[in-house]
C-alpha positions in Angstrom: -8.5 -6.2 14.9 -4.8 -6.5 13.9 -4.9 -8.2 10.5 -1.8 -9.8 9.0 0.1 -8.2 6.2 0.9 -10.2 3.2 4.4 -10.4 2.3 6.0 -9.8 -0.9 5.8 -12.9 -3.4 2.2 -13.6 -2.3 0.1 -13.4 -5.7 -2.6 -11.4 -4.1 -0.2 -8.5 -4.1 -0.1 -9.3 -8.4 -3.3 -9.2 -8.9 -5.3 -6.4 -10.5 -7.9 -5.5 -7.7 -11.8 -6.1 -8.2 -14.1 -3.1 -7.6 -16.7 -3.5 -4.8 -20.3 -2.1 -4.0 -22.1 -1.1 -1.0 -23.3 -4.8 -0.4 -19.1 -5.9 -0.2 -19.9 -7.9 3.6 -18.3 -5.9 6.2 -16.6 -2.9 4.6 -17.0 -0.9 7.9 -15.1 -3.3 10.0 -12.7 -3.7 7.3 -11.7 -0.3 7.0 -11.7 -0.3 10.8 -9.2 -3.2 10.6 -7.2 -2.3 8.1 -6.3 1.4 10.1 -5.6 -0.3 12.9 -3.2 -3.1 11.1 -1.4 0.2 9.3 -0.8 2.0 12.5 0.2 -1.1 14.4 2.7 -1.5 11.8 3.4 2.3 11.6 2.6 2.3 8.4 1.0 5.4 6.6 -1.3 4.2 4.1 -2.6 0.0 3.6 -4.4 -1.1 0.4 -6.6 -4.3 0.9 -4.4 -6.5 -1.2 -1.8 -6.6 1.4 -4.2 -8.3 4.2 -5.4 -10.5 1.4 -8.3 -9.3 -0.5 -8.2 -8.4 -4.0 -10.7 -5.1 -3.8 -9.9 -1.9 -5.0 -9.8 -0.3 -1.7 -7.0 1.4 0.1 -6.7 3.9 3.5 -4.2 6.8 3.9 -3.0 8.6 7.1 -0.3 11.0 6.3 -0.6 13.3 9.5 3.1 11.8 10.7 4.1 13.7 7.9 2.6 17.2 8.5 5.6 19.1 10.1 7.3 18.6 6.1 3.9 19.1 4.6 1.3 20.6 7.0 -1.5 20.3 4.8 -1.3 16.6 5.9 -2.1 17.6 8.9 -5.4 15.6 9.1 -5.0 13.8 5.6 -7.0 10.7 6.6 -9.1 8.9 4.0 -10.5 5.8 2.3 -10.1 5.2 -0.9 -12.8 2.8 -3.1 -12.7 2.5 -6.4 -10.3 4.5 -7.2 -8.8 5.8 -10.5 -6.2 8.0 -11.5 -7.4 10.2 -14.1 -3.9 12.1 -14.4 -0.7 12.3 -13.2 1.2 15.8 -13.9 4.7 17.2 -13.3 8.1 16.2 -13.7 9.1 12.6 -11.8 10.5 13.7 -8.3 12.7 11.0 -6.5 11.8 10.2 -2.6 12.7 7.3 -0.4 10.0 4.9 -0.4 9.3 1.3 1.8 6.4 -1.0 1.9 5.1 -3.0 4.9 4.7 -6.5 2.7 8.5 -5.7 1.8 9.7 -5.1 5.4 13.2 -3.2 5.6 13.7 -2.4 2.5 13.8 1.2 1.2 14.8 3.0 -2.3 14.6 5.9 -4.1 11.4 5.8 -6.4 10.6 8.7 -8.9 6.7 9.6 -9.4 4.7 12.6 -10.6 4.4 15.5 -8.1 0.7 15.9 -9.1 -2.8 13.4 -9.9 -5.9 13.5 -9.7 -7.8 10.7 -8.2 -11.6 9.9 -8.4 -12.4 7.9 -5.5 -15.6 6.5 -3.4 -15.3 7.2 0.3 -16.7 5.0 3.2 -19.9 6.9 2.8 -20.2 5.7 -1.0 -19.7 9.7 -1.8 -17.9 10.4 -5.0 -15.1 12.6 -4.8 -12.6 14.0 -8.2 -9.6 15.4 -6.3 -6.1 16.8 -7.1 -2.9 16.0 -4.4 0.8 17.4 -4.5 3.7 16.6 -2.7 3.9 13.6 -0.3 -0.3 12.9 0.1 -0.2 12.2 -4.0 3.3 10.1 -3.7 1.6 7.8 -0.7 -1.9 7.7 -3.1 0.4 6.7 -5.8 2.1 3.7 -4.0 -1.4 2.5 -2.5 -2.7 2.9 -5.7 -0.7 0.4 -7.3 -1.4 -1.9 -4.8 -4.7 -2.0 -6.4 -3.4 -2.4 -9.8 -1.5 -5.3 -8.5 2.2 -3.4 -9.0 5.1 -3.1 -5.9 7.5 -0.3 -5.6 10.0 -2.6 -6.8 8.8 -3.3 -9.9 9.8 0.9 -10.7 13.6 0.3 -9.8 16.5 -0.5 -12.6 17.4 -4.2 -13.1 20.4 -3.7 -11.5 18.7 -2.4 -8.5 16.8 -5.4 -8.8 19.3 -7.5 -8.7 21.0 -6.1 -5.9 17.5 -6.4 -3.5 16.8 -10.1 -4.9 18.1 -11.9 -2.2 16.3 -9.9 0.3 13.3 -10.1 -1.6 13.6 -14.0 -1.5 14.5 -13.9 2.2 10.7 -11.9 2.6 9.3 -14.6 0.9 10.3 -16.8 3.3 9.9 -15.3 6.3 13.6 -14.8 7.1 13.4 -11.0 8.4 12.5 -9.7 11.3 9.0 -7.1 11.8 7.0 -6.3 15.0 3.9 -6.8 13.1 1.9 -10.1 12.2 2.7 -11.1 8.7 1.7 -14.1 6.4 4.5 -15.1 4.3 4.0 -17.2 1.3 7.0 -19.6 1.1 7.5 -20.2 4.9 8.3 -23.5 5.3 6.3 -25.6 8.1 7.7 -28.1 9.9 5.5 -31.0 9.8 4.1 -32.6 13.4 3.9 -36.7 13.0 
């Protein structure tokens, strides 16, 4: 099921994401969900904040990215209860976007290297290292789950230049061929 994607200015998306057990209600079907609502939206990796829930729990598919990277070739995974444990290299800048902050894109530095320690979907513990594009997509879901946005890594004058199209997402004044749930859409009332 096609879930809809919180949009930037929602506090879900602020909030520092609970960790779950195997008891969370669901989690198969969630996961389930939540890959189909990223690739409906042709997305590349969803954290659970952005359809609403507050878990620390994100999914990666980076295979449209294998013919620059091919080791992404099959880099599909769920992430639970994850931590970064370090984050190595100098800052490298790359074009990032967000599906809760629709067509807007900028250059973001982040380390070339982490390692993560993770759960996956079969509660298995995993300590793992990335480079390249797989650890830049970990590191933007990742914050998800720490309740931080791409946004919040640009310059204030950057800022200021994307604030009226960050106040235009809030609103629901842009145009996405995906279901989203915008937090200051104003309802007209039915007497």
């Amino acid at each position: 099921m096609k879930l809809p994607i919180i949009a930037y200015g929602d506090p879900v998306l602020r909030q520092k994401a609970k960790e779950i057990d195997a008891s969370y209600p669901n989690l198969d079907s969630l996961i389930k969900d939540m890959f189909e609502t990223m690739y409906a939206a042709s997305g590349v990796g969803i954290a659970a904040p952005q359809v609403g829930l507050p878990i620390r729990l994100f999914v990666i598919d980076a295979s449209p990215y294998e013919e620059d990277e091919p080791i992404l070739k099959n880099f599909k995974k769920v992430f639970i209860n994850a931590e970064i444990v370090e984050e190595s290299g100098e800052n490298w800048l790359s074009n990032e976007g967000c599906l809760s902050i629709p067509d807007i894109r900028e250059d973001i530095a982040r380390h070339p290297t982490i390692t993560i320690n993770y759960l996956d979907e079969n509660w298995e513990e995993h300590e793992e290292t990335y480079s390249g594009l797989g650890a830049r997509i970990i590191q933007h879901e990742y914050d998800h789950i720490e309740g931080k946005l791409f946004t919040d890594k640009l310059s204030p004058l950057k800022k200021a230049l994307i604030k009226g199209k960050l106040d235009a997402i809030t609103k629901g004044k842009v145009n996405v061929d995906y279901k989203m749930k915008f937090p200051n859409l104003k309802r007209k009332k039915r007497f």
